[in-house]
C-alpha positions as CSV (number, residue, x, y, z in Angstrom):
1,X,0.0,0.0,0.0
2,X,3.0,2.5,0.5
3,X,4.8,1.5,-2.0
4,X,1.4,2.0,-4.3
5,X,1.1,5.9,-2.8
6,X,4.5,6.7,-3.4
7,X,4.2,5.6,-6.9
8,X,1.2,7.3,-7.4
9,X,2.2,10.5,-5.6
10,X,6.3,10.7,-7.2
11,X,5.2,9.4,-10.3
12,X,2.3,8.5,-12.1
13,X,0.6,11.7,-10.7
14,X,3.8,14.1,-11.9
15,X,3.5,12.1,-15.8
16,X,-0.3,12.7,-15.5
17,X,0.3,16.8,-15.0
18,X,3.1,16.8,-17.5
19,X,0.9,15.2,-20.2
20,X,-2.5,17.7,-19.2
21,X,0.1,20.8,-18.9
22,X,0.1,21.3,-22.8
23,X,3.6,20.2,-24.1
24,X,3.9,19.1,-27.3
25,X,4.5,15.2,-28.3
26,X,7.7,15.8,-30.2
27,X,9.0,18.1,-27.4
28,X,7.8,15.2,-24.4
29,X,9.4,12.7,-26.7
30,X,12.5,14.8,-27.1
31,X,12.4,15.5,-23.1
32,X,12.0,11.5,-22.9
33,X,14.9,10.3,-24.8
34,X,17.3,13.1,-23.1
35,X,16.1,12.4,-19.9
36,X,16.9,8.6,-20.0
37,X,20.0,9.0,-22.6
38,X,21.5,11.5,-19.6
39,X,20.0,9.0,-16.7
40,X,22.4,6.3,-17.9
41,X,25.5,8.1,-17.9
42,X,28.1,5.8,-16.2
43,X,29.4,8.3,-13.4
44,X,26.0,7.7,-10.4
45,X,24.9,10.8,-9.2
46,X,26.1,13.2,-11.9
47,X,22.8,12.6,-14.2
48,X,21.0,15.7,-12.0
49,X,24.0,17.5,-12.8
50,X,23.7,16.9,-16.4
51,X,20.0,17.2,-16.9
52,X,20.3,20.8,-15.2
53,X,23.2,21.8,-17.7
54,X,20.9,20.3,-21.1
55,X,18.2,22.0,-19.9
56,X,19.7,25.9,-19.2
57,X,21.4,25.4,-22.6
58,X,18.3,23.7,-24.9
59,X,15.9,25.8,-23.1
60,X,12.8,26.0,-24.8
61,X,13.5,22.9,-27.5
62,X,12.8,20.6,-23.9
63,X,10.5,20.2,-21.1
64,X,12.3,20.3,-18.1
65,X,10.3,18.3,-15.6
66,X,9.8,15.3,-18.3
67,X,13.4,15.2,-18.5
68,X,13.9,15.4,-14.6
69,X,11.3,12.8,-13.8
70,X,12.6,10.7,-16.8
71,X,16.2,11.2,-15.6
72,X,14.6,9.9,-11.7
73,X,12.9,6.8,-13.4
74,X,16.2,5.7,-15.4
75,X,18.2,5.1,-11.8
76,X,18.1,1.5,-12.1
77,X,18.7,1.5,-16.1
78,X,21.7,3.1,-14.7
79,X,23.3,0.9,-12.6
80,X,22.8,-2.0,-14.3
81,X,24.9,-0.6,-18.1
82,X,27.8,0.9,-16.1
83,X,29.5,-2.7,-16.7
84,X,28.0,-2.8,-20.5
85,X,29.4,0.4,-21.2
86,X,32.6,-0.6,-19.5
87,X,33.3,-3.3,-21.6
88,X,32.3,-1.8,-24.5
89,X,34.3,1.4,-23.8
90,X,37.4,-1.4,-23.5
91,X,36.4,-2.9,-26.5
92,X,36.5,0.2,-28.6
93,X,39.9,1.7,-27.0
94,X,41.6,-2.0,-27.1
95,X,42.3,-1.1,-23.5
96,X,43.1,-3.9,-20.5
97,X,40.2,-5.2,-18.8
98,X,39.2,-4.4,-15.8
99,X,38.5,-7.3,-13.5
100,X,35.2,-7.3,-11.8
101,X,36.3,-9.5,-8.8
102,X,36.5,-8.8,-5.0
103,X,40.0,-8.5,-4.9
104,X,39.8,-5.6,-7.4
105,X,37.0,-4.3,-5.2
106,X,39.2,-4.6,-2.0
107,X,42.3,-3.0,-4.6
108,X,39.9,-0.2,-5.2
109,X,38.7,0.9,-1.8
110,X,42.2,0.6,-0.3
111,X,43.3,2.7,-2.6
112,X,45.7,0.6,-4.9
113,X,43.9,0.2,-8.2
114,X,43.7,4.5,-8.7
115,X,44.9,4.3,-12.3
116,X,43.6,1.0,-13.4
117,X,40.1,2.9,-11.8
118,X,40.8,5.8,-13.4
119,X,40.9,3.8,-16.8
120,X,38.0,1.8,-16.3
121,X,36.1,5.0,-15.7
122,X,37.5,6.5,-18.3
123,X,36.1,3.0,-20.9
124,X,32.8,3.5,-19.3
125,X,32.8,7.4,-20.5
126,X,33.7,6.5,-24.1
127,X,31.0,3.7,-23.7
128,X,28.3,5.8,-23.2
129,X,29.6,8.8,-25.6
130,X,29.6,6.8,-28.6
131,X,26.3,4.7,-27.5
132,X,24.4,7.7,-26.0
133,X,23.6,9.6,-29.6
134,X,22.2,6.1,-30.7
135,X,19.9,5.6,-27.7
136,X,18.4,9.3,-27.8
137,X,17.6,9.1,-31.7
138,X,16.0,5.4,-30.8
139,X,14.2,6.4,-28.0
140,X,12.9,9.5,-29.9
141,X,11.5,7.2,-32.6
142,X,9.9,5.4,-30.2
143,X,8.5,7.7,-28.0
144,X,7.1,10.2,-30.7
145,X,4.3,7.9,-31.4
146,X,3.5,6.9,-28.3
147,X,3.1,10.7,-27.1
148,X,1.4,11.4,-30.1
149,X,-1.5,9.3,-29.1
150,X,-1.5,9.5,-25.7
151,X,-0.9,13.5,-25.2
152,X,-4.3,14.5,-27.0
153,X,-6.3,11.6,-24.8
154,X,-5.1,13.7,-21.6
155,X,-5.5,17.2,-23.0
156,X,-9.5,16.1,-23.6
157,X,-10.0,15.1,-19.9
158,X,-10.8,18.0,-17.6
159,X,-8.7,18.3,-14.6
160,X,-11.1,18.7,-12.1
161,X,-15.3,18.9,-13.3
162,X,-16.2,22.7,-13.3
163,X,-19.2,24.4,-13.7
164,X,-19.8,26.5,-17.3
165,X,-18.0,29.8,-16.3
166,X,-19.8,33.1,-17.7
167,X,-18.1,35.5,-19.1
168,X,-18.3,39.6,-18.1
169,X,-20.5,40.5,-20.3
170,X,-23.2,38.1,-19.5
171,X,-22.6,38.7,-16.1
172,X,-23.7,42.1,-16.6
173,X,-26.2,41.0,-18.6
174,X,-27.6,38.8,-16.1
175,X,-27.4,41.4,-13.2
176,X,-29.5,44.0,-15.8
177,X,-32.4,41.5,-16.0
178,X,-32.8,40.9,-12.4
């Protein structure tokens, strides 16, 4: 049951107001794609960093909260391809691979494997540069069509039932006959 209101309330609600707001599918797509092609940089807890700095420079071309709350929602994506984009970062520079044991783990946290770190780090950066313009253009293509059904099935549901406003003039109209 918690775990149902804090989906609802940190997610599904958030995509709900983004899709009534009035964005544009091509721009929500856009936003989409960024927002998950930036969530799965290799390096955790820089995405925020990154989203903030795509946003101030694309500014109006993207929808900042999509891409924020996309960014959020690709977390786990994230964690799981920093060792895909590893190897393939290794595999593109011919570079020595980096052993994934837990003696290179005990290497790394006492402090002995800094430049063999610093190269695996560096592999999972050139991993995701040469694989991140692939995933945004993919995940454009699919999510154009997606937003381009769903946005306009939002946009005709009211956010809240209201009663027919009147306008001034038959306000004043109405006041006159009384």
């Amino acid at each position: 049951m918690a775990l149902t209101l804090w989906f609802n309330k940190k997610i599904a609600d958030p995509l709900i107001q983004i899709l009534r707001k009035g964005a544009e599918p091509k721009q929500l797509a856009f936003s989409s794609a960024l927002g998950i092609t930036l969530g799965i940089f290799p390096i955790c807890g820089v995405t925020v960093l990154l989203c903030g700095m795509a946003i101030a420079l694309l500014g109006s071309h993207c929808h900042p909260p999509t891409v924020m709350l996309v960014n959020f929602l690709a977390t786990p994506i994230e964690l799981s391809l920093v060792v895909p984009f590893l190897r393939f970062g290794e595999a593109l520079s011919g570079g020595p691979h980096f052993p994934l044991t837990s003696d290179a783990l005990k290497k790394v946290l006492t402090g002995q494997a800094s430049s063999e770190l610093l190269f695996s780090i560096a592999h999972a950066l050139l991993g995701w540069l040469v694989a991140a313009p692939f995933v945004l253009v993919t995940l454009y293509i699919l999510f154009l069509p997606i937003f381009k059904v769903v946005v306009p099935k939002f946009r005709s549901v009211p956010l809240s039932p209201r009663k027919h406003l009147l306008s001034p003039s038959e306000v004043g109209l109405k006041v006159r006959q009384v």
